[in-house]
TORRO-807333 format. One record per residue (C-alpha): x, y, z; residue number from 0. Coordinates in steps of 0.1 Angstrom, whole numbers, plus 5000, padded with zeros to 4 digits. Layout:
<sites>
(site (X; Y; Z); NUM)
...
</sites>
This chain:
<sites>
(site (5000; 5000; 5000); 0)
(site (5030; 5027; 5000); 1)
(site (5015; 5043; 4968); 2)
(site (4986; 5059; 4996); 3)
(site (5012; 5084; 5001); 4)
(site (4998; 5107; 5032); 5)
(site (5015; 5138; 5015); 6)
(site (4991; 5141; 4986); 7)
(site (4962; 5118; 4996); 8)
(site (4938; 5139; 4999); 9)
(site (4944; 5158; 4967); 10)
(site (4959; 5136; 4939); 11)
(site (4965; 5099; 4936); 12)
(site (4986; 5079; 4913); 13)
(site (4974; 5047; 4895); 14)
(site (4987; 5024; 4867); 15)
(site (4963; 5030; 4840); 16)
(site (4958; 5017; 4804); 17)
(site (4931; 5033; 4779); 18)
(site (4899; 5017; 4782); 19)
(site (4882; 4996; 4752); 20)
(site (4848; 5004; 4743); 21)
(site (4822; 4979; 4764); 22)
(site (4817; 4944; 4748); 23)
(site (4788; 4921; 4751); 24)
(site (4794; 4891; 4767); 25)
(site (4783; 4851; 4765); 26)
(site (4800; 4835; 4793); 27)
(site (4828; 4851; 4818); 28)
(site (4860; 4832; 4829); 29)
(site (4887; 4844; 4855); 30)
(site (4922; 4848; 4842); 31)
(site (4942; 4852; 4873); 32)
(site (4926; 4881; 4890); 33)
(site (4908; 4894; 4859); 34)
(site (4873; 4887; 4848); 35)
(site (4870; 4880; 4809); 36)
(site (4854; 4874; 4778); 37)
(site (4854; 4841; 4769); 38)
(site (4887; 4820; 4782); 39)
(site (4920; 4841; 4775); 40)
(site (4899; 4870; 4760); 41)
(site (4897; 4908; 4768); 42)
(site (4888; 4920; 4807); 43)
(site (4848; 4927; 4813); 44)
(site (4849; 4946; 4842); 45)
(site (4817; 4941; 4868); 46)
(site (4808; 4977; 4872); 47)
(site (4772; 4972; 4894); 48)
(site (4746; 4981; 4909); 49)
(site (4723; 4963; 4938); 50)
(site (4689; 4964; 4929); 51)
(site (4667; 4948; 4960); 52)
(site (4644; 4921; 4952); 53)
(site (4646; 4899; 4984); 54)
(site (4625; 4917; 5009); 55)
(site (4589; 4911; 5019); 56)
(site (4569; 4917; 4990); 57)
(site (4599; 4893; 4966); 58)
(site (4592; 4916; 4941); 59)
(site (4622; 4939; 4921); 60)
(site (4618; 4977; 4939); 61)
(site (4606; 5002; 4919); 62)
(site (4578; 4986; 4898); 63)
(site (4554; 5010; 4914); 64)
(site (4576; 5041; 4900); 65)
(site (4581; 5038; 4866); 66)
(site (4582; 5006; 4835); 67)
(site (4607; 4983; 4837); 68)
(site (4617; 4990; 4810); 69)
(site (4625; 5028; 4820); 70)
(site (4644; 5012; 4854); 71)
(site (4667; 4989; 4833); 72)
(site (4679; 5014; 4806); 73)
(site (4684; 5042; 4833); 74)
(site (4704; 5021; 4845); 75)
(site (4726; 5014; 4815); 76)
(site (4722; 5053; 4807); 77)
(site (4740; 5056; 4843); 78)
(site (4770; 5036; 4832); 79)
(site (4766; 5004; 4846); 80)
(site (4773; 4973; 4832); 81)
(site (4754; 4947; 4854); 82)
(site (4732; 4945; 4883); 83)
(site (4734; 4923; 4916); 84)
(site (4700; 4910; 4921); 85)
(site (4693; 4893; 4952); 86)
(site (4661; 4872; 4961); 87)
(site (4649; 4853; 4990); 88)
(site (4662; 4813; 4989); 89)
(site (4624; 4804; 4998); 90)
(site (4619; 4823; 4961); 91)
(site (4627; 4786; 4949); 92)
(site (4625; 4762; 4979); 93)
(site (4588; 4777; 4992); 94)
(site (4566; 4770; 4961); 95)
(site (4537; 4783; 4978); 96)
(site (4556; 4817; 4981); 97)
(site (4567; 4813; 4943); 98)
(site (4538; 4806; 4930); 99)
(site (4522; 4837; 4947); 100)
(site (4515; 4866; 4923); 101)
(site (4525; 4901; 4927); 102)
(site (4491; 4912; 4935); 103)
(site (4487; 4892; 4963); 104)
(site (4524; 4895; 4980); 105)
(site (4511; 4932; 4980); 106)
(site (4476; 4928; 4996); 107)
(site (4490; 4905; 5022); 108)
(site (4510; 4936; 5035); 109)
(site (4485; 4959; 5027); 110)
(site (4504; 4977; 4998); 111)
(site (4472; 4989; 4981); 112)
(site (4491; 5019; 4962); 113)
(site (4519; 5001; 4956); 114)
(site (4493; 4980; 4935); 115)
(site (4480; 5009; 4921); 116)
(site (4517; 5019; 4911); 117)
(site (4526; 4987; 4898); 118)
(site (4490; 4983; 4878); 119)
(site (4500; 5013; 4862); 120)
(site (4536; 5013; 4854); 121)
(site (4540; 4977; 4852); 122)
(site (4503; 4957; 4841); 123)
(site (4518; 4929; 4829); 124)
(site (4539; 4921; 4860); 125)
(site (4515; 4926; 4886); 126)
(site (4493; 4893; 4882); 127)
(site (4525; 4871; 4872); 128)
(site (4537; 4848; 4899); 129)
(site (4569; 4862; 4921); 130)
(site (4592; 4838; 4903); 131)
(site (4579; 4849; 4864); 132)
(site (4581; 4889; 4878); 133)
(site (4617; 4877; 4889); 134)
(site (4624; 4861; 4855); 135)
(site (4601; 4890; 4835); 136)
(site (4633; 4913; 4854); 137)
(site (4666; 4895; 4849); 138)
(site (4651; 4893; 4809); 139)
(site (4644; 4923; 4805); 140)
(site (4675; 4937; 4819); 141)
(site (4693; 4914; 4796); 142)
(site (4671; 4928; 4769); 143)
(site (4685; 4961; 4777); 144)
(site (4726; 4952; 4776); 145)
(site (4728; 4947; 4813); 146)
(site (4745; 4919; 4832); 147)
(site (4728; 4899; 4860); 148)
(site (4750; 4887; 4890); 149)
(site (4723; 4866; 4914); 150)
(site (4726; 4873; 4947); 151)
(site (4709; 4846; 4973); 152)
(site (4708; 4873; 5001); 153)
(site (4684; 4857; 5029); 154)
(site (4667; 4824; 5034); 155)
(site (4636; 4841; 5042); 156)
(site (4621; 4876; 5024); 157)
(site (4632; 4897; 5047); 158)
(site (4656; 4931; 5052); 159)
(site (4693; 4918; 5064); 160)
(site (4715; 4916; 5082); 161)
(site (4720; 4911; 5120); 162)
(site (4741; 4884; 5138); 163)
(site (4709; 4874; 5152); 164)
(site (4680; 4865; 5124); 165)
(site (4683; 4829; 5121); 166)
(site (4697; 4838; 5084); 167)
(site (4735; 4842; 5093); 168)
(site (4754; 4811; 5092); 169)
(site (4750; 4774; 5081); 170)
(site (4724; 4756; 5108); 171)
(site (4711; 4790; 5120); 172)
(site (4676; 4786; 5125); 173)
(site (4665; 4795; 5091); 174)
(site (4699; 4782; 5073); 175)
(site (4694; 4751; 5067); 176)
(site (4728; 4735; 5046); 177)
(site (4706; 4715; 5025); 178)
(site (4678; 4737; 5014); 179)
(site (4702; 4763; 5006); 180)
(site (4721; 4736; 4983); 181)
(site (4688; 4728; 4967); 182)
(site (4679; 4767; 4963); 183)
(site (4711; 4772; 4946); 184)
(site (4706; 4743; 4922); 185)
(site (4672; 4755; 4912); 186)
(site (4687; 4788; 4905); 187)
(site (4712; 4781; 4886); 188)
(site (4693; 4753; 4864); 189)
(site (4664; 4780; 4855); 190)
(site (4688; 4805; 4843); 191)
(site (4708; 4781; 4826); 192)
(site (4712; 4791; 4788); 193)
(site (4704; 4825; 4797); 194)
(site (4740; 4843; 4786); 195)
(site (4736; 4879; 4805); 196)
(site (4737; 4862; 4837); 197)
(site (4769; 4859; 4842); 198)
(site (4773; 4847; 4877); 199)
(site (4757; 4837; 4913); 200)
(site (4764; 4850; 4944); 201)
(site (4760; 4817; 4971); 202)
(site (4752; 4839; 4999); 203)
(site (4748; 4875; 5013); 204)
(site (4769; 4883; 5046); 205)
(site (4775; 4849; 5065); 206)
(site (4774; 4860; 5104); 207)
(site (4769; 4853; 5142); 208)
(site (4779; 4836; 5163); 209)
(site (4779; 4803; 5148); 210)
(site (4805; 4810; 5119); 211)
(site (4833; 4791; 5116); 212)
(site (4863; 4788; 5091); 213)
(site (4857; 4746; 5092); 214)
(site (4820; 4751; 5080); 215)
(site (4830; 4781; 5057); 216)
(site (4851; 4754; 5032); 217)
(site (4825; 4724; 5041); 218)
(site (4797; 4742; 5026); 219)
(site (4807; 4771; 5003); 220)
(site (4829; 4743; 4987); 221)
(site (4795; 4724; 4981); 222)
(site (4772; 4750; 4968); 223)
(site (4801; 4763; 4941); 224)
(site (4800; 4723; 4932); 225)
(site (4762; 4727; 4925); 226)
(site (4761; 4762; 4912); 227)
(site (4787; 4747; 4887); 228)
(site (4776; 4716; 4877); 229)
(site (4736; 4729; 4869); 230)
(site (4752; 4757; 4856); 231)
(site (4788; 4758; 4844); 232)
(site (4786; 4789; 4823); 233)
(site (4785; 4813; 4855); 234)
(site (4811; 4822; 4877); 235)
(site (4806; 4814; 4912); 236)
(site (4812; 4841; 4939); 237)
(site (4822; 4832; 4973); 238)
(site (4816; 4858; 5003); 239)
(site (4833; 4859; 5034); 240)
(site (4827; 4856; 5072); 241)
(site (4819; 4883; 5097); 242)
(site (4792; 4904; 5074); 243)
(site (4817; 4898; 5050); 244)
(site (4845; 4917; 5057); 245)
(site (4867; 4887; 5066); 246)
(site (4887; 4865; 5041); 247)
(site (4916; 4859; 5058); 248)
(site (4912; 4829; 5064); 249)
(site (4924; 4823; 5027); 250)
(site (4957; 4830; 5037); 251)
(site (4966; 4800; 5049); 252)
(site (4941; 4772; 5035); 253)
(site (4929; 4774; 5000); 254)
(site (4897; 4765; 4984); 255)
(site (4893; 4734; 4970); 256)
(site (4868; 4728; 4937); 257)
(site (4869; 4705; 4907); 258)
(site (4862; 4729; 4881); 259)
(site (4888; 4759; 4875); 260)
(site (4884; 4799; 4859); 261)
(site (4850; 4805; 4875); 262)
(site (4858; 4818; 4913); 263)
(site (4857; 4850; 4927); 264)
(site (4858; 4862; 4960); 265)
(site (4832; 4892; 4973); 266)
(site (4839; 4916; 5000); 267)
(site (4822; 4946; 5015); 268)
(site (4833; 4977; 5028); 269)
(site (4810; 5004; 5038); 270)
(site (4822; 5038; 5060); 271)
(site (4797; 5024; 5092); 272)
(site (4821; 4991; 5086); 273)
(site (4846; 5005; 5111); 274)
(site (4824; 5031; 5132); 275)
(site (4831; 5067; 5133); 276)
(site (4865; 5066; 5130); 277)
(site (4867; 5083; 5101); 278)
(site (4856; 5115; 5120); 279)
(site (4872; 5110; 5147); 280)
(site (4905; 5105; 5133); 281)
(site (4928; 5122; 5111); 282)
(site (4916; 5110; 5073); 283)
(site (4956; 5104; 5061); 284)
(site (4955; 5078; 5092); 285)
(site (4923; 5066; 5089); 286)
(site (4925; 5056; 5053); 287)
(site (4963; 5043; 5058); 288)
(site (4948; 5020; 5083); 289)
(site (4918; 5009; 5073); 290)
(site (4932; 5007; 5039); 291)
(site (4957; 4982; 5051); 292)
(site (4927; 4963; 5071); 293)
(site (4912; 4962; 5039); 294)
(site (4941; 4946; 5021); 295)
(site (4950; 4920; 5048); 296)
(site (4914; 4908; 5048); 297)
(site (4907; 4902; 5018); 298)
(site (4925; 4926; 4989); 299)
(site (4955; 4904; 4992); 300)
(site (4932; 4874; 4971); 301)
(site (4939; 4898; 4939); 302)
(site (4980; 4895; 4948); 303)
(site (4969; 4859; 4948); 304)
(site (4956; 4856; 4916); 305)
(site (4919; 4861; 4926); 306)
(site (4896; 4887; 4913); 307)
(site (4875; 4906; 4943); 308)
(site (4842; 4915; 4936); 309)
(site (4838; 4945; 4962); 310)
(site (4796; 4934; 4958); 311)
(site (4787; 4960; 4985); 312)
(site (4796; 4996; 4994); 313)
(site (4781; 5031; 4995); 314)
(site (4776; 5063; 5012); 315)
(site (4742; 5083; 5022); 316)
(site (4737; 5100; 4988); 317)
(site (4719; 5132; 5004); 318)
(site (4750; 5144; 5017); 319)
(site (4747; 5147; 5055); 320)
(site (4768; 5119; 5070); 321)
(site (4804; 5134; 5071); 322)
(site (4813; 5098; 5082); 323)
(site (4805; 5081; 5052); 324)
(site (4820; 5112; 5032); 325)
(site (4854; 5111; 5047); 326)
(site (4852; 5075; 5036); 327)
(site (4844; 5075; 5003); 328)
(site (4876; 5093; 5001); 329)
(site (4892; 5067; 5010); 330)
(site (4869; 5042; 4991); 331)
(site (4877; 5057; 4955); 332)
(site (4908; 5059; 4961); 333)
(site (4920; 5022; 4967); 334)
(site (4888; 5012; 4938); 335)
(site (4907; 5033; 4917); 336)
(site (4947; 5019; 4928); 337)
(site (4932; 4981; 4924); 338)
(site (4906; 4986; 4894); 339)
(site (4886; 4955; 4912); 340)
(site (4852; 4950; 4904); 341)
(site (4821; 4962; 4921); 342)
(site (4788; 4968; 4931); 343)
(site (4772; 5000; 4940); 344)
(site (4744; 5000; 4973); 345)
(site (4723; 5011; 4958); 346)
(site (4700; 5018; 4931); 347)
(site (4663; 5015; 4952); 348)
(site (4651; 5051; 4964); 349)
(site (4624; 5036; 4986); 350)
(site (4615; 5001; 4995); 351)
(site (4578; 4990; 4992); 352)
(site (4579; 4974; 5028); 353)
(site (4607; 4974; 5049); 354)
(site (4612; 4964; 5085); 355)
(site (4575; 4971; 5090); 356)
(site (4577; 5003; 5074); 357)
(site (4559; 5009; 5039); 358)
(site (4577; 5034; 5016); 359)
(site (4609; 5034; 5039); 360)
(site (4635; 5060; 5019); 361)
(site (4668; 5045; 5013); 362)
(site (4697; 5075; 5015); 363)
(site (4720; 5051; 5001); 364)
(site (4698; 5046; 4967); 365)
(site (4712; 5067; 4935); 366)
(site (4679; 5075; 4921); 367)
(site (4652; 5100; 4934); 368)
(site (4615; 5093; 4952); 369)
(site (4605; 5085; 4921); 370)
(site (4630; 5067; 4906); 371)
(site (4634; 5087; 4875); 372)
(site (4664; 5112; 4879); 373)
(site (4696; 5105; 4895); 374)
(site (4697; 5114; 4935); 375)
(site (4731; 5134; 4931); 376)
(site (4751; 5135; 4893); 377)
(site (4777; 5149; 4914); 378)
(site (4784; 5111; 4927); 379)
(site (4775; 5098; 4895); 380)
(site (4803; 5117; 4877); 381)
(site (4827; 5106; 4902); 382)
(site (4824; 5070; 4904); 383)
(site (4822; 5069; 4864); 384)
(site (4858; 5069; 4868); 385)
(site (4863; 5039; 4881); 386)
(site (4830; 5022; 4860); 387)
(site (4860; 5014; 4831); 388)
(site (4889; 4990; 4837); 389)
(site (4921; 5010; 4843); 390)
(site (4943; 4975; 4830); 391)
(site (4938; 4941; 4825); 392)
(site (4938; 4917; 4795); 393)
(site (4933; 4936; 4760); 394)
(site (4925; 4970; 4777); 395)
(site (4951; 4987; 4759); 396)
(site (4971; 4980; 4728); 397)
(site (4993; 5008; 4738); 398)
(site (5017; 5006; 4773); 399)
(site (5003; 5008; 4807); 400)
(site (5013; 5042; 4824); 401)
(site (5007; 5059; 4859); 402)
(site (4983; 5092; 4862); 403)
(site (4971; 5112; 4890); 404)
(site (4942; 5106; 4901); 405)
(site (4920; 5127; 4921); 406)
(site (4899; 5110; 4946); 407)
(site (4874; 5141; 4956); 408)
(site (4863; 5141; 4917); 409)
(site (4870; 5107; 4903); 410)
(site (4890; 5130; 4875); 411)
(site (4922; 5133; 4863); 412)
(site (4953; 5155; 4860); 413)
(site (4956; 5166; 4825); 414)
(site (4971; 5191; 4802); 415)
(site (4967; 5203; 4769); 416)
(site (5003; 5213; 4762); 417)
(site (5032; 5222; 4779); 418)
(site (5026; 5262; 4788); 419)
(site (4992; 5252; 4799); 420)
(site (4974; 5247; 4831); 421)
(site (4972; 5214; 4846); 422)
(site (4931; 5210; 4847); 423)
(site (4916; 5180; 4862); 424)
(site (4895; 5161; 4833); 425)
(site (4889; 5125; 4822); 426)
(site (4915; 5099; 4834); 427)
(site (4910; 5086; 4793); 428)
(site (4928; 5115; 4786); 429)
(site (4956; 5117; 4810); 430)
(site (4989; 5118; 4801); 431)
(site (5017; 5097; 4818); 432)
(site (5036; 5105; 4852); 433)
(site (5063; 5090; 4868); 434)
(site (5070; 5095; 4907); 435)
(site (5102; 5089; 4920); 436)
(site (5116; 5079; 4952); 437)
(site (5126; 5119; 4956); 438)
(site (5090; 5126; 4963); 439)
(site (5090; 5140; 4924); 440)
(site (5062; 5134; 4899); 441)
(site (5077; 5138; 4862); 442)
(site (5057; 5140; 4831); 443)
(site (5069; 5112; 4814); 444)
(site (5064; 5126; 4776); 445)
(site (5081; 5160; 4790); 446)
(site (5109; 5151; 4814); 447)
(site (5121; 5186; 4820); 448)
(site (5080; 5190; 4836); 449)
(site (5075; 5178; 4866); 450)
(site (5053; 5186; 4899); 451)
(site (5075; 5185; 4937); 452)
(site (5059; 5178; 4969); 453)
(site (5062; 5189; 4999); 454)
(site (5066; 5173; 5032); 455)
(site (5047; 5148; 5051); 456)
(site (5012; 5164; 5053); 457)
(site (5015; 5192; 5028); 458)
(site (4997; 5199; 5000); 459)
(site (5014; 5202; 4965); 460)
(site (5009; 5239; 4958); 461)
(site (5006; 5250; 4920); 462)
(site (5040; 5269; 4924); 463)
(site (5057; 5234; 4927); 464)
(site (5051; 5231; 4887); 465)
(site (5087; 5238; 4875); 466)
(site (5101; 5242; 4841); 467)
(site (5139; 5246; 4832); 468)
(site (5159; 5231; 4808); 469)
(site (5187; 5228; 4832); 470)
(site (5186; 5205; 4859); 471)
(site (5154; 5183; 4844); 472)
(site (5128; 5193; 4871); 473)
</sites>
């Protein structure tokens, strides 16, 4: 981690970066080494997502009260993402009582009579389908639209997770049974079998509580990828960690053992709540040098290992109030931006149609507005579309990888038009290269006699530290 250099953190941030291909549609994904990519031995596909809830009470999609499906699925393509997480409920598949109920009813059972209304209006040929031919009418239609589908089995039961003590957390909890959650999988992955934009399954949101254990982590995760992959062996199989997922350590030291090869990833989470308020009540340099390497020793070190890391959860309140969650987002873009792993964005829902026993609960973490049609804050929007392209990988660039600096406030990046311009912050695409040597000097690599000088530990590079002279090279 010595490129999070506390000097410049807060203002510019150098990355290895390649210039991005143009987004290709996909068939099946394979792993090569830490990369996702097309095909086996093809070109990086970077996993550039967003959640979109469908495992909560009602075991209906959010939203379908707001505006068409159709509208939902290419806002969010418009929006720059490339796939969605989609989690459901295990008894989705298991309970065919619950699948077989239609929308409709899931609603009147919770008394969600304009949510009805919504959906009879936006969405008239969802709202009498069973749950399970909604959940299908969704993953097509987004695949209709160019959008991947990574499914996410989130919760045994339809409810709102997590906590280390809702019967949902680990294998044997009261409502996790081994078994039916192997047989949930299967029955996943064989319906969407054939179906070529969904591209992967998640076995299971946050494992937890008190019951966790490494031993049981490799017993069972080990035999839900076997099932995954063998009713389903186009899609890759993500694996999530222990403790609300934050902890894959365990990996260091014992590896996972499968029969089939170029179809694992690992998942992690990380939000800014993650590790308390300590990124408010610390100094930010410190805080992200920490957690950063918490981060890394957890589970970033799979990528060293030849691993990709889907980073399937993280997010900040969107309406701009929680300083906590600001400070680290910081922090967040930064290291997204330093490791170019894949992702998942909490989330695109506004409002949920029944949560925790509240109807029309607002979600501050959601990137749309109340009614799902704009985007919450473009602001964010513009910032993370940085990071929404692969920085390097396999056939990103035909020309040579090269470092920029990269600005984690913006999501832009240093640039310049010529020599007796300005440096401007625009898009990292058009960045130019920089080298930064062990002197604490950043060098324009096409111009060597440009170059920017820091300060000390804690400073800020000021805009007089741009020298030119054709004497020294500096």
């Amino acid at each position: 981690m010595g490129a999070f250099s506390s000097f410049f953190f807060f203002f510019f941030f150098i990355i290895v970066f390649a210039f991005p291909t143009k987004p290709v549609r996909v068939s099946a994904l394979y792993t090569e080494s830490r990369w996702v990519v097309k095909n086996e031995g093809g070109e990086r596909v970077k996993l550039a997502c967003v959640n979109w809830v469908s495992h909560l009470d009602t075991v209906v999609a959010e939203g379908l009260h707001k505006q068409p499906l159709e509208v939902i699925s290419n806002k969010i393509k418009s929006m720059g993402f490339n796939c969605v997480r989609l989690t459901w409920p295990l008894y989705l598949v298991t309970n065919e009582s619950l699948a077989s109920l239609t929308v409709r009813r899931s609603f009147q059972n919770l008394g969600l009579l304009d949510a009805i209304a919504g959906v009879e209006a936006k969405n008239p040929d969802i709202i009498d389908l069973p749950l399970i031919k909604a959940f299908q009418a969704v993953v097509k239609n987004l695949g209709d639209n160019g959008v991947m589908v990574i499914l996410d089995n989130h919760s045994t039961e339809p409810r709102w997770c997590c906590s280390s003590a809702d019967g949902n957390g680990f294998f044997g909890d009261e409502h996790f049974d081994p078994d039916l959650w192997v047989e949930g999988l299967t029955k996943m992955a064989t319906l969407f079998r054939g179906v070529p934009h969904v591209v992967a399954m998640s076995l299971r949101n946050e494992l937890r509580g008190p019951r966790q254990n490494v031993p049981d982590w490799f017993k069972y995760m080990q035999k839900g990828a076997e099932a995954v992959h063998a009713a389903n062996p186009d899609v890759l199989v993500i694996l999530s960690g222990l403790s609300f997922d934050t902890d894959l350590s365990f990996l260091q030291g014992q590896k996972t053992t499968l029969t089939f090869s170029k179809k694992l990833v690992y998942e992690a989470h990380w939000y800014g709540f993650t590790n308390g308020r300590v990124w408010v009540s610390t100094n930010l340099n410190q805080a992200c040098a920490q957690i950063t390497g918490n981060v890394m020793s957890h589970s970033g070190f799979l990528l060293g290992q030849g691993f990709p890391l889907f980073l399937s959860e993280f997010g900040l309140d969107l309406t701009g109030s929680n300083l906590n969650d600001i400070r680290y987002f910081h922090c967040f873009i930064a290291l997204a931006a330093e490791l170019d792993f894949d992702w998942a964005l909490w989330s695109l829902v506004s409002s949920y149609y029944f949560r925790e026993g509240v109807a029309g609960a607002k979600e501050n973490y959601g990137v749309l507005d109340a009614e799902w049609a704009h985007v919450k804050n473009p602001s964010f929007l513009q910032r993370i579309s940085s990071i929404q392209v692969p920085f390097r990988g396999p056939g990103v660039s035909g020309g040579s990888p090269h470092q920029v600096i990269f600005h984690p406030l913006t999501g832009l990046c240093v640039t310049r038009k010529s020599g007796i311009e300005p440096l401007v912050l625009g898009d990292c695409s058009n960045s130019e290269g920089w080298n930064y040597t062990n002197q604490q000097i950043i060098v324009a690599v096409k111009e060597k006699n440009m170059c920017l000088e820091a300060g000390e530990i804690g400073k800020a590079v000021k805009e007089h530290a741009l020298l030119r002279t054709h004497h020294d090279g500096k």
